[in-house]
C-alpha positions in Angstrom: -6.9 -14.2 11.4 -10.8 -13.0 11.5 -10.3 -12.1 15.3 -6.9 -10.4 15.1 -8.4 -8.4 12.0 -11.7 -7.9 13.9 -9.6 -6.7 17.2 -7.1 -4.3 15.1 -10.4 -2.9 12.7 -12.3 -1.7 16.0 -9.1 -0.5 17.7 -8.2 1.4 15.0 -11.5 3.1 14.4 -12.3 3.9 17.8 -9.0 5.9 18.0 -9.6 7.3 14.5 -12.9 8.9 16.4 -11.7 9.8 18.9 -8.9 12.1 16.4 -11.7 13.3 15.2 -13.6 15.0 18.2 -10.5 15.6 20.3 -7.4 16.3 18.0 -4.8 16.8 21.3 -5.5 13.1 21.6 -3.1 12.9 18.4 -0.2 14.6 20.2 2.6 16.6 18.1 3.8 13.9 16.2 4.7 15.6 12.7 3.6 19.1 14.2 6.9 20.6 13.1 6.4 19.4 9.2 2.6 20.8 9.2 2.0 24.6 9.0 0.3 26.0 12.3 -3.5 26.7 10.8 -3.3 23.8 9.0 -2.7 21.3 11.9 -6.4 20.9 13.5 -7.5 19.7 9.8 -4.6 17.6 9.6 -4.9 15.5 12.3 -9.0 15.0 11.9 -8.4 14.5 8.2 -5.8 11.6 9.8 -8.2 10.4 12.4 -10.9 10.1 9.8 -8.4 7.9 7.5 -7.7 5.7 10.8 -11.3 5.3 11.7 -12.1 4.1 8.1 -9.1 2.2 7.7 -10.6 0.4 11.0 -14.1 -0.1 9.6 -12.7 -1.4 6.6 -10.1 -4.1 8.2 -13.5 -5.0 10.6 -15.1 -5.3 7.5 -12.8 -7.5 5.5 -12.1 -9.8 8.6 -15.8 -10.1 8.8 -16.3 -11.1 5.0 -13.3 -13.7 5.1 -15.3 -15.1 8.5 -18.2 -15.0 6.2 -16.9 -16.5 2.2 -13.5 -18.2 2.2 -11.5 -15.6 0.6 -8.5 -16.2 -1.8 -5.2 -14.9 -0.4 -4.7 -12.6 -3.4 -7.9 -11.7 -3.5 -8.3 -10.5 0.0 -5.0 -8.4 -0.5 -6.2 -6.9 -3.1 -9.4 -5.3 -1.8 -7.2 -4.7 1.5 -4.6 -2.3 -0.5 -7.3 -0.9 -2.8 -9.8 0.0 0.1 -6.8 1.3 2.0 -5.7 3.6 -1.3 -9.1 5.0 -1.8 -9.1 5.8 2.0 -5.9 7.2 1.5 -6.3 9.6 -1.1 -8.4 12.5 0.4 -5.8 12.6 3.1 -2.9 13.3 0.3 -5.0 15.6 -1.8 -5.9 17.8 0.9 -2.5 17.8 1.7 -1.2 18.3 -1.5 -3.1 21.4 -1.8 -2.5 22.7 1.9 1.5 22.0 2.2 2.3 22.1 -1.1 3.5 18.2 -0.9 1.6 14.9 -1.1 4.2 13.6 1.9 3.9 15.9 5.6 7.0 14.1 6.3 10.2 15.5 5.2 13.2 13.9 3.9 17.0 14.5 4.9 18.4 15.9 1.6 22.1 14.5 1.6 25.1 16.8 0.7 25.7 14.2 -2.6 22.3 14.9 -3.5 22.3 18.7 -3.2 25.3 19.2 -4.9 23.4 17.2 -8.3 20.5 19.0 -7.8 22.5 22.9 -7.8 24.2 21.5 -11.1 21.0 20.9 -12.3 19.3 24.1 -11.4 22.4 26.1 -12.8 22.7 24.0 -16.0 18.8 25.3 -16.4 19.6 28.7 -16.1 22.5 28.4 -18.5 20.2 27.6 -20.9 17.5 29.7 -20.9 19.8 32.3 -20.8 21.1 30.5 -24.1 17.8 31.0 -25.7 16.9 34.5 -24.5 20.0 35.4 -26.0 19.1 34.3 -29.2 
């Protein structure tokens, strides 16, 4: 597992840099989701989470070569490190787009109908209580 993990850590952060200093490298995958100004930041912000990510499976792989990690153990400090990486990303995006997620989701018809009724039950009653 330590040379897979080593592989797939340097891979990743060598891409992740090269995001970084040449964003066209990133292509226009989620381009339509992203608002126009935002979109240089967006993808370096990505590239810098994918270059860390990297260092930080390189890292890992190298301290299970190293100490004789627990399974559980080594999970945990692999979702945790990749959460803490993680959460710039969202919070930039957050206050950019407006939403932790760039990525859309298909609103069904079932589901807009439920969320109309909901919207117009609201309105009914604040209107009920300005009324009072």
């Amino acid at each position: 597992m330590f040379q897979f993990m080593l592989v797939v850590g340097l891979v990743l952060a060598y891409y992740g840099y090269s995001v970084t200093k040449n964003p066209h490298i990133w292509g226009d995958q989620g381009r339509d989701a992203i608002k126009e100004e935002n979109w240089n930041r967006y993808v370096r912000m990505n590239g810098q989470f994918v270059m860390y990510a990297g260092f930080l499976f390189a890292a890992l792989a190298a301290l299970d070569m190293a100490v004789d990690l627990a399974e559980w153990l080594f999970f945990l400090i692999l979702l945790g490190g990749l959460a803490v990486l993680l959460y710039p990303l969202a919070h930039w995006m957050h206050q950019q787009e407006g939403t932790w997620n760039p990525w859309p989701r298909k609103e069904t018809e079932q589901h807009k109908r439920r969320r109309l009724a909901k919207e117009e039950e609201r309105r009914a009653r604040r209107e009920q209580k300005k009324s009072k």
